[in-house]
C-alpha positions in Angstrom: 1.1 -10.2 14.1 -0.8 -12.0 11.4 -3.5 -14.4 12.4 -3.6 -17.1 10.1 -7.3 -19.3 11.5 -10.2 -16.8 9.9 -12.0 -18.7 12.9 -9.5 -16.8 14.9 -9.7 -13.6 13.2 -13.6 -13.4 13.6 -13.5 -14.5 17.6 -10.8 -11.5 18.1 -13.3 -8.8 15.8 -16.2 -9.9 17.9 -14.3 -9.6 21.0 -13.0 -5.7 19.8 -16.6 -4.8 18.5 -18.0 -5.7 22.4 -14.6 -3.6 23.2 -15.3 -0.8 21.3 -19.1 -0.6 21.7 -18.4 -0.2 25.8 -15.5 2.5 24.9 -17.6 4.3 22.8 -20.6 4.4 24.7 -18.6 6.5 26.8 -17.6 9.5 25.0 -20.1 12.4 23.8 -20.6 12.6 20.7 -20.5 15.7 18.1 -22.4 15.9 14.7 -21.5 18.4 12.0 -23.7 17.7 9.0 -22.6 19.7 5.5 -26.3 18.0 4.4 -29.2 16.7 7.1 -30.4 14.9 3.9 -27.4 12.6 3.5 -27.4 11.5 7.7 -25.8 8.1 8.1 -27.7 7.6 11.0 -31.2 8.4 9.6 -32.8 5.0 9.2 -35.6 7.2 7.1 -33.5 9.4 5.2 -34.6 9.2 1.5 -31.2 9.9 -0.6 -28.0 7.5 -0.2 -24.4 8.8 -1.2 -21.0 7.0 -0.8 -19.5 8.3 2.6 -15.2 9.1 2.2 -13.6 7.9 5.2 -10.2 7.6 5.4 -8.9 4.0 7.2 -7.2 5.5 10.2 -10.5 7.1 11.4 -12.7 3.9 10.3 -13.9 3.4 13.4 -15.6 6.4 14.2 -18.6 6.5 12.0 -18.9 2.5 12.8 -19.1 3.0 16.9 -20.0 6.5 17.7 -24.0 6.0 16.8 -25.3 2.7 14.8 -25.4 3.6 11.3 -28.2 2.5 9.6 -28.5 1.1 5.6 -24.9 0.8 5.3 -22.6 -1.0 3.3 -19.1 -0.9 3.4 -16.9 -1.8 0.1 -13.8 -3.8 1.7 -10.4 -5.0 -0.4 -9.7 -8.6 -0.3 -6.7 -8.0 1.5 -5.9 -9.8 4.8 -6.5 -6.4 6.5 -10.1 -6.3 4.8 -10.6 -9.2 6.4 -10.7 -7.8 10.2 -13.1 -4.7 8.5 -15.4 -7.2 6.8 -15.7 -10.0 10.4 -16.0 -6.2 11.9 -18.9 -5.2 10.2 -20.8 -8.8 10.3 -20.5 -8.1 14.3 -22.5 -4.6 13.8 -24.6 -6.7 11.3 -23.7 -4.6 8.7 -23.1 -5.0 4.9 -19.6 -5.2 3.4 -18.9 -5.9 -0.2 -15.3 -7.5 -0.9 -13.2 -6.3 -3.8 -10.9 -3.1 -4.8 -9.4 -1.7 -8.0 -6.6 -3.8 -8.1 -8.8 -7.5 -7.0 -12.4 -7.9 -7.3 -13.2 -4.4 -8.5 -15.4 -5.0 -11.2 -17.4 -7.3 -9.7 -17.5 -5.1 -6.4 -18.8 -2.2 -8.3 -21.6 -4.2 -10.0 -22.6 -5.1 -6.6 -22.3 -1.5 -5.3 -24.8 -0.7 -8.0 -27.4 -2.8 -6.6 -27.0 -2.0 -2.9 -27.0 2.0 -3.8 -30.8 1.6 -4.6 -31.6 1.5 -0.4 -28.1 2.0 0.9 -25.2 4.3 0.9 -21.4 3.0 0.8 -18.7 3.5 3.0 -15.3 3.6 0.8 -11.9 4.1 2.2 -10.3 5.9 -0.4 -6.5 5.5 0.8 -6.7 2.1 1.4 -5.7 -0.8 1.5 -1.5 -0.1 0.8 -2.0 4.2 1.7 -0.6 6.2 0.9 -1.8 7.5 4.3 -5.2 10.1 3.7 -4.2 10.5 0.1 -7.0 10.0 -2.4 -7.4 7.3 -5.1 -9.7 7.6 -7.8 -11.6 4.3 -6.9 -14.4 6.3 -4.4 -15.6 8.8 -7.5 -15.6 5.8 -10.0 -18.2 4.3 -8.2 -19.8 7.3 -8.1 -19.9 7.9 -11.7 -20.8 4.0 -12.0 -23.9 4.2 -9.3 -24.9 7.8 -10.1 -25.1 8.9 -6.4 -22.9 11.5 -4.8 -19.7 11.2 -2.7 -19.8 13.0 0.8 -16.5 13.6 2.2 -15.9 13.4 6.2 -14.0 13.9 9.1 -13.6 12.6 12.6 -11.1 12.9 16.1 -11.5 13.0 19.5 -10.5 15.7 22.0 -8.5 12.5 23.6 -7.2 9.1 21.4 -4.3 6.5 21.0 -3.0 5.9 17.9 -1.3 2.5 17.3 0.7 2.3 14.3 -0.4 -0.3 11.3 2.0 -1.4 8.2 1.2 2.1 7.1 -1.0 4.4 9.3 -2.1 4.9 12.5 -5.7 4.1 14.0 -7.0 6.5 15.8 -8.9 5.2 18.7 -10.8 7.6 21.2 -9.9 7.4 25.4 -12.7 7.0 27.4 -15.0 9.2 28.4 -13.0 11.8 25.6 -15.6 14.1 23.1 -15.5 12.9 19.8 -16.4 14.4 16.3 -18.1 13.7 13.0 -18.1 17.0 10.3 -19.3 15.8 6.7 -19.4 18.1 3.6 -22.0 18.7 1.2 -22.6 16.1 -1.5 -19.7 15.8 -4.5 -22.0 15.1 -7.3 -20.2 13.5 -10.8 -22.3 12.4 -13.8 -22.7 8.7 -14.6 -20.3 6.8 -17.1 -17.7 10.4 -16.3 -14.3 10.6 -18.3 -11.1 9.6 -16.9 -10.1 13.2 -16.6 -13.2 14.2 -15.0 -12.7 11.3 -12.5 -9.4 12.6 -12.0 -10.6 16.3 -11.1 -13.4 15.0 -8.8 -11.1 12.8 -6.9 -8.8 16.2 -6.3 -11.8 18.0 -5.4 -12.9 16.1 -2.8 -8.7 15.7 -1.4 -8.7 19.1 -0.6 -12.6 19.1 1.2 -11.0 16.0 3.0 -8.1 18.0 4.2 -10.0 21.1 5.2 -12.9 19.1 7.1 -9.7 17.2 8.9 -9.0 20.6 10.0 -11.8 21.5 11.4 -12.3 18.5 13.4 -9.0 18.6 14.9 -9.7 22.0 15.6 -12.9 21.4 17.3 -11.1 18.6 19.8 -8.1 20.8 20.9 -11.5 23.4 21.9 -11.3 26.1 19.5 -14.1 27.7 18.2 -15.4 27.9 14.4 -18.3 29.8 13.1 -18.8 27.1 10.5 -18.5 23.4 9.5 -18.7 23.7 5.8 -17.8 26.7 3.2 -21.5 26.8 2.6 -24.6 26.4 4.2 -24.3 23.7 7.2 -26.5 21.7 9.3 -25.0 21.0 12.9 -26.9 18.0 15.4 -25.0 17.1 18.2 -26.0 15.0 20.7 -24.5 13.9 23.6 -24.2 10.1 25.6 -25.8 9.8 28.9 
């Protein structure tokens, strides 16, 4: 159902944000960190990067601890609309525009924030295809000149309601839940269209092996490590 009133629409994403703060609070939570130096939840950490996130698992990285110096870059699409009354409620940043409306002036934007926060960028939104890469998150990259960090999230216990186009997956409470992120994709500023283009593949597949891994780690198998390289692990768990 579409709701029309944006009065209505931001009563409703204040309402789920209480919802999901009380869900989350719940579950224990998991940290996987490919680089401590890029921590989302670091209010002191001194380098920001753009954070890959597909849409179904938005959630997540929003609820599971409060992330801190974050803005998120949302389409203009009705859909964005939910995110960006969601992320007012966390009191978080959210910067409106895509590659097909508002992207130019979203990126200049992005350029500005990138000096004392990093970006959150759903890269198969807002139409999917479902966790297939566009090329939007590593031309902000190459516009900003900070790095991409690709992630991945699940829960050893979720729902899944199905949207227009993909599922969002919503941990049960009192479920484990887990964060991996990979080391930082760096790409030179002002890149070529083909390098874009071999970036954006680059990170695809690190998006589809660190999905792996969390899904691995919340049916309880064991992995010696969270990224092909060195990795940094925190977990912590809720009261």
């Amino acid at each position: 159902m579409k709701i029309q009133s944006p009065f209505l629409n931001r009563v409703i994403c204040s309402l789920g944000v209480a919802v999901f703060k009380v869900l989350y609070r719940t579950t224990r939570v998991d940290i996987q960190l490919g680089d401590p130096v890029h921590d989302p939840y670091n209010p002191d950490r001194e380098a920001e990067c753009i954070y890959s996130v597909w849409h179904d698992l938005l959630l997540f990285p929003l609820f599971m601890k409060q992330p801190r110096s974050i803005v998120a870059l949302v389409g203009r699409h009705r859909d964005g609309d939910y995110v960006s009354n969601i992320l007012k409620a966390l009191k978080l940043k959210a910067i409106r525009g895509s590659s097909s409306r508002g992207g130019t002036e979203a990126v200049l934007q992005a350029v500005q924030e990138v000096n004392d926060h990093s970006l959150v960028v759903t890269p198969d939104g807002p139409r999917g295809p479902r966790r297939k890469m566009k090329q939007g998150c590593v031309f902000v990259a190459a516009q900003t000149g900070i790095p991409v960090v690709a992630t991945a999230f699940s829960a050893s216990s979720a729902w899944k309601p199905m949207g227009s186009w993909t599922d969002l997956v919503i941990p049960k409470p009192f479920s484990k839940v887990y964060a991996v992120t990979s080391e930082p994709f760096y790409i030179q500023k002002n890149a070529t269209r083909e390098e874009i283009s071999a970036v954006t593949d680059l990170i695809q597949v690190e998006m589809d092996r660190l999905n792996i891994i969390a899904e691995a780690l919340a049916a309880g198998k064991q992995l010696p490590t969270a990224n092909a390289s060195n990795d940094v692990s925190e977990t912590k768990d809720a009261a």
